[in-house]
N, CA, C and O atoms as CSV, one atom per row, in Angstrom:
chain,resi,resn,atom,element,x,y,z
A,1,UNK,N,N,72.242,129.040,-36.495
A,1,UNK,CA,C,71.400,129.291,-35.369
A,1,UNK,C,C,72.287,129.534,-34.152
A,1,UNK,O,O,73.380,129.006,-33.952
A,2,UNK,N,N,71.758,130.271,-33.492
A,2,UNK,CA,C,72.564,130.651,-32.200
A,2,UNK,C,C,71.339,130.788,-30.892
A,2,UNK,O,O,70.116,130.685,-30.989
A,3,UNK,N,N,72.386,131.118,-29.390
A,3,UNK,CA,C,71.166,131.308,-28.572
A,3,UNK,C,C,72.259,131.402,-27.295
A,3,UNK,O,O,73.304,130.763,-27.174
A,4,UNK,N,N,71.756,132.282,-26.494
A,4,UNK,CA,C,72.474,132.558,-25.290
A,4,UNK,C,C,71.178,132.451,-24.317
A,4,UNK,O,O,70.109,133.047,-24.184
A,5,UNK,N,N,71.804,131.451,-23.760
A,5,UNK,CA,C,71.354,130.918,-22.142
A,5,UNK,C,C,71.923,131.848,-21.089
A,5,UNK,O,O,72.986,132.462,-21.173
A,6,UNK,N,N,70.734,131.868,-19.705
A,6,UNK,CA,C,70.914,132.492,-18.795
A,6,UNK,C,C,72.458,132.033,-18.134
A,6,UNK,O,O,73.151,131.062,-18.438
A,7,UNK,N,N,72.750,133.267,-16.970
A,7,UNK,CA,C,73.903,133.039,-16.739
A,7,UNK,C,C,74.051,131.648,-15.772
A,7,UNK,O,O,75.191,131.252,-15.529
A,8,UNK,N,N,72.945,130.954,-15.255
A,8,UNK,CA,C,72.808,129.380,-14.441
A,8,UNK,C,C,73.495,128.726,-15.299
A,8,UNK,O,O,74.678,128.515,-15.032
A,9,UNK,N,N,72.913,128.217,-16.597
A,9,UNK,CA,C,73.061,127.228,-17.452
A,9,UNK,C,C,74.773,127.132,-17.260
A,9,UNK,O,O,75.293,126.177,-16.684
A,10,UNK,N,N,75.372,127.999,-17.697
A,10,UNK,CA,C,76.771,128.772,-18.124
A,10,UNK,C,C,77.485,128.113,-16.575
A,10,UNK,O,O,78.431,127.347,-16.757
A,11,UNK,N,N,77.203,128.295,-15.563
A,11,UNK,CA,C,77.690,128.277,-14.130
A,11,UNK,C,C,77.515,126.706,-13.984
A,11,UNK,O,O,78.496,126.028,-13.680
A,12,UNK,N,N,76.343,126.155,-14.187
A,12,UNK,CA,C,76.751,124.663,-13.982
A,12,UNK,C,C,76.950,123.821,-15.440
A,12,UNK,O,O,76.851,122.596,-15.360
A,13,UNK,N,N,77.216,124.396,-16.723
A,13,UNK,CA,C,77.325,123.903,-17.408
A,13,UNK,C,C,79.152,123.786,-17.266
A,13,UNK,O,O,79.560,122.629,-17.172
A,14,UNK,N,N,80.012,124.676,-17.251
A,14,UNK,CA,C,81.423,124.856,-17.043
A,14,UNK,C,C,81.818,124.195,-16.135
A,14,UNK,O,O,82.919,123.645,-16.118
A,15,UNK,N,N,80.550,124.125,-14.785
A,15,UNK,CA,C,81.349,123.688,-13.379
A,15,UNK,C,C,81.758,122.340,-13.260
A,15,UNK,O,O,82.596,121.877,-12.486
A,16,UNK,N,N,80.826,121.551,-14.423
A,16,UNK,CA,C,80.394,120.192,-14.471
A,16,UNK,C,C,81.817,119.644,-15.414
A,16,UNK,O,O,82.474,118.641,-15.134
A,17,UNK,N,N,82.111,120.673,-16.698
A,17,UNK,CA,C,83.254,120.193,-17.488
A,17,UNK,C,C,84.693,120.434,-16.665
A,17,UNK,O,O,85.767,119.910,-16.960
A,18,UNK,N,N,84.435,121.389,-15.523
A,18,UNK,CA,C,85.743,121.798,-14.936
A,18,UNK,C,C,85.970,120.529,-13.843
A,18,UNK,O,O,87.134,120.337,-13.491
A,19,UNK,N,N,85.058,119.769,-13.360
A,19,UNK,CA,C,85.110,119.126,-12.614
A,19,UNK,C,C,85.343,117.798,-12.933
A,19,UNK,O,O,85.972,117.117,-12.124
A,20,UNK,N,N,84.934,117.292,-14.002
A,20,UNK,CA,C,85.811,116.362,-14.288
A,20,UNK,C,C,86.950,116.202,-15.530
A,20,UNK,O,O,87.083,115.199,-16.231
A,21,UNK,N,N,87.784,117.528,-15.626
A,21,UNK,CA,C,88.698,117.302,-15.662
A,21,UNK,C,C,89.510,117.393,-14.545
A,21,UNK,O,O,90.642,116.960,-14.756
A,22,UNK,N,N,89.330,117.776,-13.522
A,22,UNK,CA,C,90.047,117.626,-12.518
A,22,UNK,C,C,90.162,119.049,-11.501
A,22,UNK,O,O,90.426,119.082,-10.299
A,23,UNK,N,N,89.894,120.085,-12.351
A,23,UNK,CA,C,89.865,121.499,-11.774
A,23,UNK,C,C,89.109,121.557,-10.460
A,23,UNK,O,O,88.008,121.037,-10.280
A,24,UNK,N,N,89.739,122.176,-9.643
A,24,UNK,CA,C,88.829,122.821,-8.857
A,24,UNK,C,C,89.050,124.213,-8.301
A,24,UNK,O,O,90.113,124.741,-8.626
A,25,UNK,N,N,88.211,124.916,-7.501
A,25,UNK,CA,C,88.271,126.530,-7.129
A,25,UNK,C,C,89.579,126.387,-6.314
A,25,UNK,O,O,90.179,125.511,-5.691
A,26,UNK,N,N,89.704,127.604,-6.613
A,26,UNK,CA,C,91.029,128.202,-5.960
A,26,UNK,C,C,90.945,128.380,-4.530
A,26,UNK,O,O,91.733,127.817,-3.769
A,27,UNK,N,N,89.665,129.433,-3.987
A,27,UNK,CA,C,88.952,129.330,-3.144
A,27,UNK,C,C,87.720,128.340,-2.440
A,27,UNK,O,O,86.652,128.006,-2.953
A,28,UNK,N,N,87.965,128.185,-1.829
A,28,UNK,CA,C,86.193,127.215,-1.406
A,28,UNK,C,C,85.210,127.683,-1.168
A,28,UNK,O,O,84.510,127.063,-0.367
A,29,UNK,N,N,84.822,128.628,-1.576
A,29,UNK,CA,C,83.910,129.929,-0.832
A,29,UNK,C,C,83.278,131.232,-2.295
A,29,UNK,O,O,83.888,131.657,-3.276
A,30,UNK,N,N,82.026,131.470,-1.863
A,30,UNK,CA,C,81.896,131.712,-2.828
A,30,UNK,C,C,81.968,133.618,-3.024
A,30,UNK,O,O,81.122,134.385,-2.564
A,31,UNK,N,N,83.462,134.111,-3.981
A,31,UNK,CA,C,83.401,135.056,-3.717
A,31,UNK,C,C,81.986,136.474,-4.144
A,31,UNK,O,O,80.892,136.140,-4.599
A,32,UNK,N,N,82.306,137.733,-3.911
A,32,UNK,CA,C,81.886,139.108,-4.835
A,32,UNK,C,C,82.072,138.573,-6.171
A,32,UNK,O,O,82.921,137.733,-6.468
A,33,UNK,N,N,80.899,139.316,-7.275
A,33,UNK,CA,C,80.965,139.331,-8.496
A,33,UNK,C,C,82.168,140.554,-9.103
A,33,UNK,O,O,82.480,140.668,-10.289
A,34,UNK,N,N,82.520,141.093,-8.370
A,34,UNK,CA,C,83.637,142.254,-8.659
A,34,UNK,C,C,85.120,141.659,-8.021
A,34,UNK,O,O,86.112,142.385,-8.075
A,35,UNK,N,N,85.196,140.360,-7.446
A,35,UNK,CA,C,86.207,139.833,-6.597
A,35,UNK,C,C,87.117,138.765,-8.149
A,35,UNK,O,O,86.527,138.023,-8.933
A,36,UNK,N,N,88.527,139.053,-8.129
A,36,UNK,CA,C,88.723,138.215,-9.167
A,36,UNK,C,C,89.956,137.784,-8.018
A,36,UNK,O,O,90.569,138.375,-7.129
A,37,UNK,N,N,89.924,136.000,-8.755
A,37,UNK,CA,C,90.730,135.412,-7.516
A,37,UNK,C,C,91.800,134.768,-8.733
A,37,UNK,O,O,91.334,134.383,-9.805
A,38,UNK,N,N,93.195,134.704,-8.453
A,38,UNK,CA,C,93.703,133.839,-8.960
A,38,UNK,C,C,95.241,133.377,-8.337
A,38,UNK,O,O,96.004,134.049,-7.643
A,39,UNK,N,N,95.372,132.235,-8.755
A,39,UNK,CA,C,96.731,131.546,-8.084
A,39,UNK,C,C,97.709,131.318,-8.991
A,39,UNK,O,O,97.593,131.171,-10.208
A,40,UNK,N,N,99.019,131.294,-8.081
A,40,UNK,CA,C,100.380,131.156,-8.800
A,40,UNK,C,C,100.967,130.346,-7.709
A,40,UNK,O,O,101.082,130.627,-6.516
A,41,UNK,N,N,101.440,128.899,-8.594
A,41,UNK,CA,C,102.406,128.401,-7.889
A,41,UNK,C,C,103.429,128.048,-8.014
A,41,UNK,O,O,103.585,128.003,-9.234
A,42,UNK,N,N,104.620,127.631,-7.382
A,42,UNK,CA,C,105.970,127.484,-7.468
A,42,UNK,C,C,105.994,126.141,-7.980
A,42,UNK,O,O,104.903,125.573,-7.924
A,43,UNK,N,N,107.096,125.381,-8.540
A,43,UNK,CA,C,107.643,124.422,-8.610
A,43,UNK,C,C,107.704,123.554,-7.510
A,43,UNK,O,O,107.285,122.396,-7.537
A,44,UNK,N,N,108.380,124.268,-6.247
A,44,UNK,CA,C,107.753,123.279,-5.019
A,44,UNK,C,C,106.761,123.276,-3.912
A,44,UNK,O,O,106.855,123.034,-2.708
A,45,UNK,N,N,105.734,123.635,-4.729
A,45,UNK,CA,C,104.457,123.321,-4.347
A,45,UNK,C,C,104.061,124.877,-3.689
A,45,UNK,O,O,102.846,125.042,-3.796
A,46,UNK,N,N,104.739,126.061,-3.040
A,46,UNK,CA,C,104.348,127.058,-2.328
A,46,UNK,C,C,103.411,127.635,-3.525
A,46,UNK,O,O,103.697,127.617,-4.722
A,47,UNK,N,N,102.262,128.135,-2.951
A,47,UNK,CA,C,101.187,128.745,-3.331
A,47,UNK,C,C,100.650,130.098,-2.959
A,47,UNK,O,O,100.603,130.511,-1.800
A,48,UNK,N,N,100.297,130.684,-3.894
A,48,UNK,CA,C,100.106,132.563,-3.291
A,48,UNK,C,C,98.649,132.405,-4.173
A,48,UNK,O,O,98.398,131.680,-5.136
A,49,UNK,N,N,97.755,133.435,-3.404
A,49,UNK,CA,C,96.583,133.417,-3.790
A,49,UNK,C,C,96.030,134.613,-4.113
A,49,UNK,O,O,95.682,135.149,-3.060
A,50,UNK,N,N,95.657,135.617,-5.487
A,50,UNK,CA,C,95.911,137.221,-5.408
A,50,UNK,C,C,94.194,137.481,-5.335
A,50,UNK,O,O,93.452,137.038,-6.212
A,51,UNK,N,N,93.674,138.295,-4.110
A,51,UNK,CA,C,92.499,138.693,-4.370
A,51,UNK,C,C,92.279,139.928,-5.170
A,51,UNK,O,O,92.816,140.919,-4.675
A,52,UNK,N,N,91.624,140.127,-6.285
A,52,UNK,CA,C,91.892,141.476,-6.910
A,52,UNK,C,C,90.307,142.329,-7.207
A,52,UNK,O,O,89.597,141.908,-8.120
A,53,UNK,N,N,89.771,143.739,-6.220
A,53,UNK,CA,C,88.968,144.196,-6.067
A,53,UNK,C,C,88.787,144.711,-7.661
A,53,UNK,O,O,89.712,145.445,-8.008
A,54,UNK,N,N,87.928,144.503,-8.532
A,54,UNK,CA,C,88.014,145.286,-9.813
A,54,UNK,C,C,86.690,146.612,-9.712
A,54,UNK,O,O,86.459,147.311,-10.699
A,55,UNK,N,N,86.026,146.768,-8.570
A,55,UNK,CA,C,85.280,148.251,-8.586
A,55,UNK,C,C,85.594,148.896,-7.215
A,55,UNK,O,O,86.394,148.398,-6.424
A,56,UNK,N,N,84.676,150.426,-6.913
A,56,UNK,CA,C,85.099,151.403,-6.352
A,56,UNK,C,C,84.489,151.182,-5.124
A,56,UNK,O,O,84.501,152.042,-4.244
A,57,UNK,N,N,83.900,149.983,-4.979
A,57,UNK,CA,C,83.720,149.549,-3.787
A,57,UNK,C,C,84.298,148.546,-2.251
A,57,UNK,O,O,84.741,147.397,-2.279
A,58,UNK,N,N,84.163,149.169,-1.388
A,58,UNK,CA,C,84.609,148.205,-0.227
A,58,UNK,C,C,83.929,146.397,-0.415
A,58,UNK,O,O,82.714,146.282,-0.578
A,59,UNK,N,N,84.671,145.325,-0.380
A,59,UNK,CA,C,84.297,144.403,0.176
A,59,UNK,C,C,84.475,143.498,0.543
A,59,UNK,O,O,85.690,143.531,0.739
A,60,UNK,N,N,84.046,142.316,0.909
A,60,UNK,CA,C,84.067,141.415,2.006
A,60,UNK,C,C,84.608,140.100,1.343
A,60,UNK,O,O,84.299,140.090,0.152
A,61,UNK,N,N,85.278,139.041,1.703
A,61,UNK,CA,C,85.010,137.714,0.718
A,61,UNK,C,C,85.712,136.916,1.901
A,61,UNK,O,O,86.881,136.964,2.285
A,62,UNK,N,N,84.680,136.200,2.338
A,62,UNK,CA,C,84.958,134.838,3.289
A,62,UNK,C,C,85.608,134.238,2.691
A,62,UNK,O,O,85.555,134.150,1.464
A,63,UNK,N,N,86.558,133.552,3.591
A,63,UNK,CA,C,87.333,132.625,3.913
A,63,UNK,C,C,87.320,131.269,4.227
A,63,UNK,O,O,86.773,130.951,5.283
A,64,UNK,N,N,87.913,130.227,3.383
A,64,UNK,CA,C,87.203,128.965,4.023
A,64,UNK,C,C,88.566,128.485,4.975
A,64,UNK,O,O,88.387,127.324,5.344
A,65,UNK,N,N,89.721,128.979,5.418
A,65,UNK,CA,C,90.319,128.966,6.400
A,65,UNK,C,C,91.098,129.791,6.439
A,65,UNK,O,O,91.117,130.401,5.370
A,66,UNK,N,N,92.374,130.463,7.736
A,66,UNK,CA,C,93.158,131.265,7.602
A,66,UNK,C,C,94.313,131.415,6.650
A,66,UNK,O,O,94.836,130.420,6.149
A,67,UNK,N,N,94.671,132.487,6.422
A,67,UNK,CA,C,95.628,132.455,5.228
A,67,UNK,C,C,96.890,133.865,5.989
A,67,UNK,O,O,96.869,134.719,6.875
A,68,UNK,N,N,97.662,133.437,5.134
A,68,UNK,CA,C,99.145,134.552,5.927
A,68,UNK,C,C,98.471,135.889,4.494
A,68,UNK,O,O,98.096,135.562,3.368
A,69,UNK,N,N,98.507,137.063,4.952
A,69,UNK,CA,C,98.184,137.751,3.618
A,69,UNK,C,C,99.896,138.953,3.668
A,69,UNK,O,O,100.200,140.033,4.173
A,70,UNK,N,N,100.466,138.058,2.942
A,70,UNK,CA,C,102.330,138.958,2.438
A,70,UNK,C,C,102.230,140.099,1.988
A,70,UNK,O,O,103.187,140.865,2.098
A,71,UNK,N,N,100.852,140.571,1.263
A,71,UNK,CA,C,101.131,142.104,1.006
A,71,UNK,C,C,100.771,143.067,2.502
A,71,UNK,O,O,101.059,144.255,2.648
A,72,UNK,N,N,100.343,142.522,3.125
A,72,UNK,CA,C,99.758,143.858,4.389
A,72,UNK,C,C,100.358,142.865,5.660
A,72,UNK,O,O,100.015,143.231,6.784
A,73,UNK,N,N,101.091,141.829,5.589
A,73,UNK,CA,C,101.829,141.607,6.786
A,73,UNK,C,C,100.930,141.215,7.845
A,73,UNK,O,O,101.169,141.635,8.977
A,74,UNK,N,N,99.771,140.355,7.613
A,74,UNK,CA,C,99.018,140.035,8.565
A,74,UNK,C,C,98.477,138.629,8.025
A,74,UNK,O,O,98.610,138.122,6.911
A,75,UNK,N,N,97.716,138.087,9.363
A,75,UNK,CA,C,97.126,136.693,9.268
A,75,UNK,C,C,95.536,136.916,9.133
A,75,UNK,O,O,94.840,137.128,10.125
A,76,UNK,N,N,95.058,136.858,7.927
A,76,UNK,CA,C,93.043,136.789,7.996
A,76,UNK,C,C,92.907,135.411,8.221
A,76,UNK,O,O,93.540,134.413,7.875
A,77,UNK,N,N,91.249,135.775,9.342
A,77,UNK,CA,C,91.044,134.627,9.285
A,77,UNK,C,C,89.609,134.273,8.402
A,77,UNK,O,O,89.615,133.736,7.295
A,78,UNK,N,N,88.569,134.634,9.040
A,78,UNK,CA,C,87.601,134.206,8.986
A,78,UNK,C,C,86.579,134.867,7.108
A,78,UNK,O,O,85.652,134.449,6.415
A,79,UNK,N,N,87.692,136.228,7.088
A,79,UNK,CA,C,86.825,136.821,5.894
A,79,UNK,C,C,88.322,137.768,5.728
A,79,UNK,O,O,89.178,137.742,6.612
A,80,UNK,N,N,88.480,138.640,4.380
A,80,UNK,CA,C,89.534,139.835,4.351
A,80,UNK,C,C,88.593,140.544,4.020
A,80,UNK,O,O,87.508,139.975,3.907
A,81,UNK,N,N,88.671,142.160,3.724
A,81,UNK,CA,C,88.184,143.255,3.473
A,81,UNK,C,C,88.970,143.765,2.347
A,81,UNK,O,O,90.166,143.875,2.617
A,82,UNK,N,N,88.650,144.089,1.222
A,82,UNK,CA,C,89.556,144.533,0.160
A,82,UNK,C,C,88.700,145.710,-0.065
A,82,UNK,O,O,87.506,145.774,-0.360
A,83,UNK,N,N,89.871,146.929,0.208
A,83,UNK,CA,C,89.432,148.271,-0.242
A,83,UNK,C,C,89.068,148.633,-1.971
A,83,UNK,O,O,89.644,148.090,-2.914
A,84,UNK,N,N,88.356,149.314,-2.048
A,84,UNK,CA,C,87.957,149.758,-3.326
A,84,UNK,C,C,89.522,149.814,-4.320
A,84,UNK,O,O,90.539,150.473,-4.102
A,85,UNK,N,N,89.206,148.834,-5.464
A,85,UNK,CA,C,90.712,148.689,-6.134
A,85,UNK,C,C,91.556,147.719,-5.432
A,85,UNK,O,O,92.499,147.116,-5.945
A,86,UNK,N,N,91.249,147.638,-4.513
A,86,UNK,CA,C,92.513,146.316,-3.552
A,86,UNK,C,C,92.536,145.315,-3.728
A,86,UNK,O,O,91.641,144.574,-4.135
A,87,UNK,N,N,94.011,145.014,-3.336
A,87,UNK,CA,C,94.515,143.923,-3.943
A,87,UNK,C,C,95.033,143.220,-2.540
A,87,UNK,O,O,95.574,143.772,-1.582
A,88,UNK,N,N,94.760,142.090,-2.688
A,88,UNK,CA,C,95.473,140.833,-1.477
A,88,UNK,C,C,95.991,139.796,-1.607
A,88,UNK,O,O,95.469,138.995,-2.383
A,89,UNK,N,N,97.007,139.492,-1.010
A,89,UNK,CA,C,98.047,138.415,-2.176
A,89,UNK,C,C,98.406,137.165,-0.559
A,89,UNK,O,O,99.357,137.245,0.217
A,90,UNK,N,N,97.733,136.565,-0.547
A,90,UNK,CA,C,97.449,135.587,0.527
A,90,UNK,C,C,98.316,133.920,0.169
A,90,UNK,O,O,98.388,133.170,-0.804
A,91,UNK,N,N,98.813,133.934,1.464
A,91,UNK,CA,C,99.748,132.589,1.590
A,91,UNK,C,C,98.764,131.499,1.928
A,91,UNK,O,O,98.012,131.646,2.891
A,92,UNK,N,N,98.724,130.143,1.001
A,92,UNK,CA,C,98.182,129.406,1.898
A,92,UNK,C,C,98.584,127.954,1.584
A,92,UNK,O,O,98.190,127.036,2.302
């Protein structure tokens, strides 16, 4: 027997096992469904954060504080803008 549950179940069923093992979001904020976020960190502790646009659209993804962003040489604060395909690789 099998059965696929809506995509809720799935969202707080994972969030609940991710959470107590200890996981938490990368971001605090909840991005685009086309927004893929992921982190890499160093050995001593420095952290880079890559926003990666995966469609042909412009968009938006708040910020839950400022971040240095090393690929475009600037400080976002409040939200970044990732061009269609763009990529943002944020210090924080």
């Amino acid at each position: 027997m099998a059965a696929f549950a809506e995509e809720r179940f799935y969202h707080d069923f994972l969030g609940a096992r991710l959470g107590a093992v200890g996981a938490s979001r990368i971001l605090d904020t909840t991005v685009p469904e086309t927004v893929e976020v992921v982190e890499r960190r160093a050995p001593d502790g420095r952290r880079l954060v890559f926003l990666l646009n995966c469609s042909g659209n412009s968009v938006a993804v708040p910020l839950p504080r400022p971040y240095e962003d090393v690929w475009h040489n600037e400080t976002v604060r409040s939200e970044v803008r990732l061009k269609p395909w763009g990529v943002r690789v944020l210090r924080g």
